[in-house]
C-alpha positions, 0 to 999 in steps of 0.5 A: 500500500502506498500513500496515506492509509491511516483515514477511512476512505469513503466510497460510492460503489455502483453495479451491485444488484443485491445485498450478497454484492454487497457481501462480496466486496466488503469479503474481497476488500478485508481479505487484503493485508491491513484492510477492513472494510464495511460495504453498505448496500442501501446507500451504496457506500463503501468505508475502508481503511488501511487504502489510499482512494486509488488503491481501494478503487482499483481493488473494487473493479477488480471484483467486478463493480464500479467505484468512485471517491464519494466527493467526487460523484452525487449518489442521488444523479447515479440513482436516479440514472439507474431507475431511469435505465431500468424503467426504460428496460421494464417498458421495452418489455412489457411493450414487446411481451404482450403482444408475443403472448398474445399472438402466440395464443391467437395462433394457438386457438385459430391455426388456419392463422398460421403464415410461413415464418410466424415462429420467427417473428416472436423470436424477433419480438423475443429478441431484444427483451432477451439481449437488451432488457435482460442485460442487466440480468446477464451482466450481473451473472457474468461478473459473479461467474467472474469471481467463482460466486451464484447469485438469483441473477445466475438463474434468471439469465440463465433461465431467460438464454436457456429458454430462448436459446432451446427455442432457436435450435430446436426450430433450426434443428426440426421446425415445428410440424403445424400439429400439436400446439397448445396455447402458442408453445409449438410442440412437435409429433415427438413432444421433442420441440417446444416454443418458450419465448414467452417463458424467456420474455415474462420472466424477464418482464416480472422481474425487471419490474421487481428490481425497478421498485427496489430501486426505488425504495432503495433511493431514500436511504442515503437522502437523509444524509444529503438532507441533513446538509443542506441545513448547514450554512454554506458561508459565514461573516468572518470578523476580524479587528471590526471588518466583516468578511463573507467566507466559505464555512470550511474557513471558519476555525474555533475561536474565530468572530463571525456574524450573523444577521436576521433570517440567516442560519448560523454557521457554526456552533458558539457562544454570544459574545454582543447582541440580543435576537430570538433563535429558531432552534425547531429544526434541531431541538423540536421545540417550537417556542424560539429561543432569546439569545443574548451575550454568553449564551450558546446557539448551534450550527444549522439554527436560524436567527430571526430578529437582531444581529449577532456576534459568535465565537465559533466554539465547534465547526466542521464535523465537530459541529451538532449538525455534523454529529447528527448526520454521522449518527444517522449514516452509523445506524442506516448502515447497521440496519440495511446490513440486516439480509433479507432472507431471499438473499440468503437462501439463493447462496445455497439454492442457486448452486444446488439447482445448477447441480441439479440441472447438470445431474439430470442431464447427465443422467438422462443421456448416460442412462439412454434417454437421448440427447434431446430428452435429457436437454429437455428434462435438465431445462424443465428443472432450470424453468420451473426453478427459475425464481420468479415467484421468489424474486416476485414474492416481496416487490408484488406484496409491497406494491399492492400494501404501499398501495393501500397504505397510500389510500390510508395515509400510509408510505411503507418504504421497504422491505426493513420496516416490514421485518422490523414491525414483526419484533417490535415490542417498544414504541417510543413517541417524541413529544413536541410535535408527535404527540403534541401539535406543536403549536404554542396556545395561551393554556392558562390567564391570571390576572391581579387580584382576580380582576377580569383578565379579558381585557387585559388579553386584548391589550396584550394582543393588540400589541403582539398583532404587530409582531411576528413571533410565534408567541404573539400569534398565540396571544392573539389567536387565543384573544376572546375579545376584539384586538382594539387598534394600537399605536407606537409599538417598539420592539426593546432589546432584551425580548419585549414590547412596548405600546400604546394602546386605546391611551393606555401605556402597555408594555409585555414580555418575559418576567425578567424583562418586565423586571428590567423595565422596573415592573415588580410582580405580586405575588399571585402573578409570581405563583403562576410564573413558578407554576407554569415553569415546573409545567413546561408553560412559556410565561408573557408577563402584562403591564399596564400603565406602570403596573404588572397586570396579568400573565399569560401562560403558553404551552404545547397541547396534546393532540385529541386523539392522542391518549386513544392511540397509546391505548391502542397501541397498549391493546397491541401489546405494546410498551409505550415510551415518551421521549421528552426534553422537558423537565421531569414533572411536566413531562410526568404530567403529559405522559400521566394524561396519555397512560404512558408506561414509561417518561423519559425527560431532560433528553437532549436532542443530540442524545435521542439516539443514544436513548433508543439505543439503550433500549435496544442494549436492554433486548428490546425492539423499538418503534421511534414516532418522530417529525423533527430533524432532532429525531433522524438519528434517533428514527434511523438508530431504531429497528422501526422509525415512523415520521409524521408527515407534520414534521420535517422532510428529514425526518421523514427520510429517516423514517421507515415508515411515512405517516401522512393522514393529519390523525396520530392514530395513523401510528397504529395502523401503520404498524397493523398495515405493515404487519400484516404486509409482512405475513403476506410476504412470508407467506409468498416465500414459504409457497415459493420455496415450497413450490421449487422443493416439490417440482423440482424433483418431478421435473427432474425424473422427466415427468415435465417437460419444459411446457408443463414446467414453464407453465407451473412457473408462471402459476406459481407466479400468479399465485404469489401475485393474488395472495397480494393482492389481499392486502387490497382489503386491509382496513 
């Protein structure tokens, strides 16, 4: 090795067709001296240590797949070029296959149709399903064969080119006589000629729509990460002895000045050093009251600064930032999740070999034993066709698209095969609470007024000065007003979080206690009380004052959403442990999962250690369901064996998540868990009849019992069967 092999070199790999690819580089790369390797199917990426770039490159093409540096290619372009392809293949053969069922059925039932050279026609329309639309199929086998390894791809192609192939020679060998044909298959007097173009086009034709959804499914796994970066700021105001600079981000180093004006996201983490604003930290904390910052206070990389300008001192930049940390944790557990195998994957390491045996002892029995040339090739393609694992390669794309399907209709995204096998072993739901279970919307909970005086008007002098602001808070004074706004006049906004007016000749000012206390505004005892107890309840307190003196506090908090404590039930009948998740203090977040009938609260959680919390969970031997919509909650939607992201929370956090909830009703939560459930029998089901199928006709076609007809026939039934045992999920409710 040469160069500098001592960091992780990562890769974007491209040309796997299935998780044992995966497998295989990652095998042939640690086998290397001083190498170790982990190769991530889902996103495509390779990490590798103990290489230069170069040399973990070149050590990837010589395993036959294609590599490149990860910075210097997008992920998403090369997905979407490979749907691309593939939706162009999957249409070029529906397009061509139809018709040459069709004709070959017509024909079939109306010989007095017949013209001289009909058979070579739909070897024509067969053609270029067989060499262009199965290519990929083909590819994949002869890159395998490469390196002395099988996969499901070896059967299909040579499924598909022993079917086409057999057809050609036995229509140049001894053309088909016109008796004898049965639903297109040209058999002659002998039974020794049979047609199979529609076996070779259909198999192609299933499966290419198989690998087409699975590419798509399989897009979403890396655009969390990508998502995650684009929140961060991609410049930054550099101060230096009083003169701003607008600099990339990378120049930014700890302990430098920078500034960061209203609207603009701060590039780095910090601490104030001048300046007061109001910071909206949602899309990293959840929380949806902004944060009032000023002098000595911490702000985070990725947040946006709302109201004045600010001067910080970097303290974190780079990958040592919140931001970057949060994505790495999200890259950590997507990989650890798609490295999971699904079972088809691995049974086809074992069952592909074992059929090509098969196939090649029947052959050689039958012709050493004195069946004859013809019937012994005959026999060995009866056990290659009825072996070729169309339902097997159908038994999960067909189940999931009829129940994504359905799920849409209910507001429902599935988004592969993970969230279906992890639904099955979940026994912990853990729900966030800001936003989840909550509406995530600040509404005025609770009015005290001075010595019980009637707090109605105060209210509305209150909401006659927030109605000219448009901080979050001001609109819930204002939505939650029982009177009308009355008109307002010279309303300022002070430095220090607060505002003054005038309104209706009175002198109003309003904010938080401490700013009420700085403008020399002392508060009785009773509004005292109410500020203490909407503290130890989680409530943002807004403090009045009215000509001097303090009048009212309106207390504001996050309200449970109604359906909320019906779901956790539910979810309880399930036989499920619910757990909420809360960054609040202990006592207010008891008091919310008191309401919902939580099992267990969990509270003062940072938003940087929601993984971490799922994941001690897990080291307790439990499964867990994380319900999220912040960007705070994608590490922990990704650390968890099931992430399901509401559809009212943010687009990352909803590339996290297994499963997308997109009806406006937590009640989703239950069905989505019950819909991908029974999804997930469904498919099991599929693949115990398809194992089943193979194990018992393969040796009935191996005693020359079928012939490749009757074979490609079962085949195709086995298919449909699969294919209507899916479509039940039609009928979920």
């Amino acid at each position: 090795m040469t160069g500098d092999t001592g960091s992780a070199v990562a890769l974007q790999i491209s040309g796997m067709t299935c998780s044992a690819c995966a497998t295989q580089i990652e095998k042939r790369l640690s086998s290397l001296d001083g190498v170790t390797a982990t190769v991530n199917y889902a996103t495509e990426r390779a990490t590798v240590t103990g290489m230069t770039s170069s040399e973990a490159i070149d050590a990837v093409r010589r395993t036959g797949y294609s590599a490149a540096r990860a910075g210097d290619v997008d992920p998403a372009a090369l997905a979407a070029s490979r749907i691309t392809g593939l939706r162009r293949r999957l249409i070029v053969a529906t397009l061509l296959t139809l018709p040459l069922m069709d004709v070959g059925l017509v024909l079939a039932l109306a010989p007095g149709l017949r013209f001289p050279g009909w058979d070579w026609m739909l070897v024509i329309l067969a053609l270029p399903v067989v060499a262009w639309c199965a290519w990929p199929f083909h590819r994949a086998m002869w890159a395998n064969l490469r390196h002395g390894i099988t996969s499901m791809d070896t059967l299909v192609s040579l499924g598909v080119l022993a079917s086409f192939g057999w057809t050609v020679i036995s229509m140049l060998v001894a053309p088909a006589d016109a008796e004898g044909y049965w639903l297109g298959y040209g058999i002659t007097p002998a039974g020794a000629d049979t047609l199979y173009l529609d076996v070779a086009a259909g198999v192609t034709c299933f499966l290419l729509a198989g690998r087409y959804f699975e590419a798509k499914a399989k897009r979403t796994a890396r655009s969390v990460l990508d998502a995650l970066g684009q929140l961060a700021a991609t410049s930054a105001r550099l101060l230096v002895d009083g003169v701003e600079t607008t600099v990339p981000v990378s120049r930014l180093r700890e302990g430098d000045l920078f500034v960061v004006l209203a609207s603009e996201t701060v590039p780095a983490d910090g601490a104030v050093t001048q300046g007061t604003s109001s910071v909206d930290s949602s899309m990293m904390t959840g929380e949806p009251v902004p944060v009032d910052v000023s002098a000595g206070d911490r702000v985070t990389g990725g947040t946006v600064n709302l109201t004045g300008r600010i001067v910080v001192r970097a303290t974190a930049v780079g990958e040592e930032s919140q931001l970057a940390q949060m994505a790495a944790m999200a890259d950590q557990a997507q990989a650890r999740k798609a490295n999971v195998s699904r079972l088809v994957d691995r049974v086809v390491g074992v069952f592909v070999p074992v059929v090509l045996g098969i196939v090649v002892v029947t052959v050689a029995g039958w012709w050493i034993g004195g069946g004859g040339l013809r019937h012994a090739l005959s026999a060995g393609l009866s056990v290659l066709v009825i072996a070729c694992p169309c339902a097997l390669g159908l038994a999960t794309p067909t189940a999931m698209m009829v129940g994504v399907g359905r799920g849409g209709r209910l507001g429902i995204l599935i988004k592969g095969p993970d969230a279906l096998e992890a639904t099955g072993r979940v026994d912990t739901v853990v729900l966030d609470k800001t936003g989840t279970v909550t509406t995530g919307r600040m509404r005025v909970v609770e009015r005290t007024c001075v010595d019980g005086a009637d707090i109605d008007p105060i209210h509305g002098l209150a909401a006659s000065l927030e109605s000219a602001s448009t901080h979050p808070i001001a609109a819930a004074v204002v939505e939650s007003c029982p009177v009308p706004v009355p008109a307002c006049s010279d309303v300022r906004t002070v430095s220090g979080g607060g505002l003054r007016g005038t309104v209706e000749g009175r002198a109003v000012v309003l904010g938080s206690p401490r700013f009420l206390g700085d403008e020399g505004l002392l508060l009785p005892p009773d509004l005292l009380r109410a500020v203490e107890d909407g503290a130890s309840a989680a409530m943002t307190p807004v403090v009045v004052g009215v000509d001097g003196q303090a009048a009212a506090v309106l207390s504001l908090a996050d309200t449970i959403r109604p359906e909320a404590p019906q779901v956790v039930a539910e979810l309880s009948r399930m036989g499920l442990r619910t757990v909420l998740l809360s960054g609040d203090s202990q006592t207010a977040a008891r008091k919310v999962g008191d309401r919902l009938g939580c099992d267990e609260v969990l509270a003062e959680v940072m938003p940087a250690h929601k993984a971490e919390v799922i994941e001690g969970l897990r080291a307790e031997g439990h499964r867990v369901a994380m319900v999220g919509d912040g960007i705070n909650d994608a590490a922990a939607l990704a650390a968890a064996d099931l992430g399901l992201a509401l559809v009212t929370g943010t687009d990352i956090a909803m590339r996290s998540a297994d499963i997308i909830c997109v009806r406006h009703h937590l009640g989703v939560v239950p069905d989505a868990i019950r819909l991908a459930r029974r999804t997930r029998r469904i498919i099991r089901g599929n693949l115990v009849w398809a194992f089943a199928y193979n194990i018992a006709a393969i040796p009935i076609a191996a005693a020359g019992l079928l012939n490749p007809l009757i074979s490609g026939l079962a085949m195709s039934l086995s298919s449909l069967l699969v294919v209507t045992n899916s479509l039940r999920l039609r009928n979920f409710k």
